[in-house]
C-alpha positions as CSV (number, residue, x, y, z in Angstrom):
1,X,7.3,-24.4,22.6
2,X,10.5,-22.9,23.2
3,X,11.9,-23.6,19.9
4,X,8.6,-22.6,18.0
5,X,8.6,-19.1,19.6
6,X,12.1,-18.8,18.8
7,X,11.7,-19.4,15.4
8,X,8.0,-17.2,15.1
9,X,10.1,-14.0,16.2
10,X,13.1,-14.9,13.8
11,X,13.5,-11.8,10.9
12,X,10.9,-9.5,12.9
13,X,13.0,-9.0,15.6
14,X,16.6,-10.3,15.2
15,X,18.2,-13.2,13.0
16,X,18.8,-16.2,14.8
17,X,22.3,-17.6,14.4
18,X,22.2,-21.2,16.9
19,X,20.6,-21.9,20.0
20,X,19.8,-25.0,22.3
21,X,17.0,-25.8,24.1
22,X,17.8,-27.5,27.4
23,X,15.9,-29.1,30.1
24,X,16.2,-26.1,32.5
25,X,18.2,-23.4,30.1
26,X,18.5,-22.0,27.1
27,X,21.2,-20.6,25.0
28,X,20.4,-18.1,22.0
29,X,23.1,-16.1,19.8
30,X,21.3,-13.8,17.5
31,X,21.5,-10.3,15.8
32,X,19.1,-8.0,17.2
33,X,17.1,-5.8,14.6
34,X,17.7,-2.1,15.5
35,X,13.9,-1.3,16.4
36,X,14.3,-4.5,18.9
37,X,16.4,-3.9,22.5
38,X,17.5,-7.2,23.6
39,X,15.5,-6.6,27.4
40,X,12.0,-6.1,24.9
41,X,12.7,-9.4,22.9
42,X,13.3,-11.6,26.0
43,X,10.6,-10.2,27.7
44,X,8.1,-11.0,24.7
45,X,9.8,-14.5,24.4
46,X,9.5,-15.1,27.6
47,X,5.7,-13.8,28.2
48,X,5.1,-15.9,25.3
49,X,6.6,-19.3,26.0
50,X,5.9,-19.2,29.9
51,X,1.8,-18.6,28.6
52,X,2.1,-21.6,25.9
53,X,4.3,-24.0,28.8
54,X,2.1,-23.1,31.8
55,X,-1.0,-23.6,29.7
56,X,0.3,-27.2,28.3
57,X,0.6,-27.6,32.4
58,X,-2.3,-26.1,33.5
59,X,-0.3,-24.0,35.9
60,X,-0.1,-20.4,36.1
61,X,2.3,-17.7,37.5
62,X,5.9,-17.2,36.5
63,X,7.7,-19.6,34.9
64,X,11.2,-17.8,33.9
65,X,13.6,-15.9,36.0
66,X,13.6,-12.4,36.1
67,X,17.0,-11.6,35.3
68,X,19.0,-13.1,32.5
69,X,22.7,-13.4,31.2
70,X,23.7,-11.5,27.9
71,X,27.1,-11.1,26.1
72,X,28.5,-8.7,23.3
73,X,30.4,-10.5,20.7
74,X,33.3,-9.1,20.1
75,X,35.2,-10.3,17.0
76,X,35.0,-13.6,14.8
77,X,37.3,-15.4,17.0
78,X,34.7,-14.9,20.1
79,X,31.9,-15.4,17.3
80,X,33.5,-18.8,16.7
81,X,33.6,-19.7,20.5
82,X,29.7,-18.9,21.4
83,X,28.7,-20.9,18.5
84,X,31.2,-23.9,19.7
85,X,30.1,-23.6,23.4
86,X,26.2,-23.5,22.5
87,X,26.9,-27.1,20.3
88,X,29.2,-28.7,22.7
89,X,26.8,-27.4,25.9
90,X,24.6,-30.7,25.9
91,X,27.2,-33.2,25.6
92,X,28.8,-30.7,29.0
93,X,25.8,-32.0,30.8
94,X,25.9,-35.5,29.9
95,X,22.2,-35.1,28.1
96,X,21.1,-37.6,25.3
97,X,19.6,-37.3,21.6
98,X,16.3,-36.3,22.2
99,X,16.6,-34.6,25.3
100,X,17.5,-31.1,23.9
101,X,17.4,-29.3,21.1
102,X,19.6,-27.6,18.7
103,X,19.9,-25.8,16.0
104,X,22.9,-23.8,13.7
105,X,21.8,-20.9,10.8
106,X,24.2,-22.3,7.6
107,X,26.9,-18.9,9.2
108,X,26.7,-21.5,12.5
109,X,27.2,-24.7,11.0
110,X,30.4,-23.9,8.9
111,X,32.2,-23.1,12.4
């Protein structure tokens, strides 16, 4: 569900470079469109995936925390290390195939 709204709101509101789904986090590097602030696109992302998961669960109230964690990129170098961090972040938590998800524009996947 995570992945799906991820993917609905890719070239309306920013271009989606990689990102991994994880059991209890989620990583997303992306280039926000200029009529989207990053706090408005998390906030729809989240409204929308915590309504999808908490229907799938048939629970209700919040399902995300408030606050989140964001970081400027600064050059290609730092570019190069997100991208690198977000792919090598499942294997840092000792997860299996099948028990996240990721995924790498064609930019991504050449790093």
């Amino acid at each position: 569900m995570v992945e799906e709204s991820l993917k609905f709101f890719h070239e309306q509101r920013y271009e989606l470079l990689s990102y991994v789904v994880m059991p209890n986090h989620v990583h997303i590097l992306l280039v926000l469109h200029p009529d989207w602030p990053l706090e408005k696109v998390l906030h729809t992302l989240k409204r929308r995936t915590a309504g999808m998961i908490n229907e799938a669960l048939d629970t209700e109230g919040q399902f995300w925390q408030h606050d989140y964690f964001d970081r400027l990129i600064r050059d290609g170098d730092h570019l190069r290390n997100v991208i690198r961090y977000i792919r090598r972040n499942p294997a840092k938590a000792c997860l299996r195939e099948g028990e996240y998800t990721l995924w790498e524009s064609e930019l991504a996947k050449t790093v």
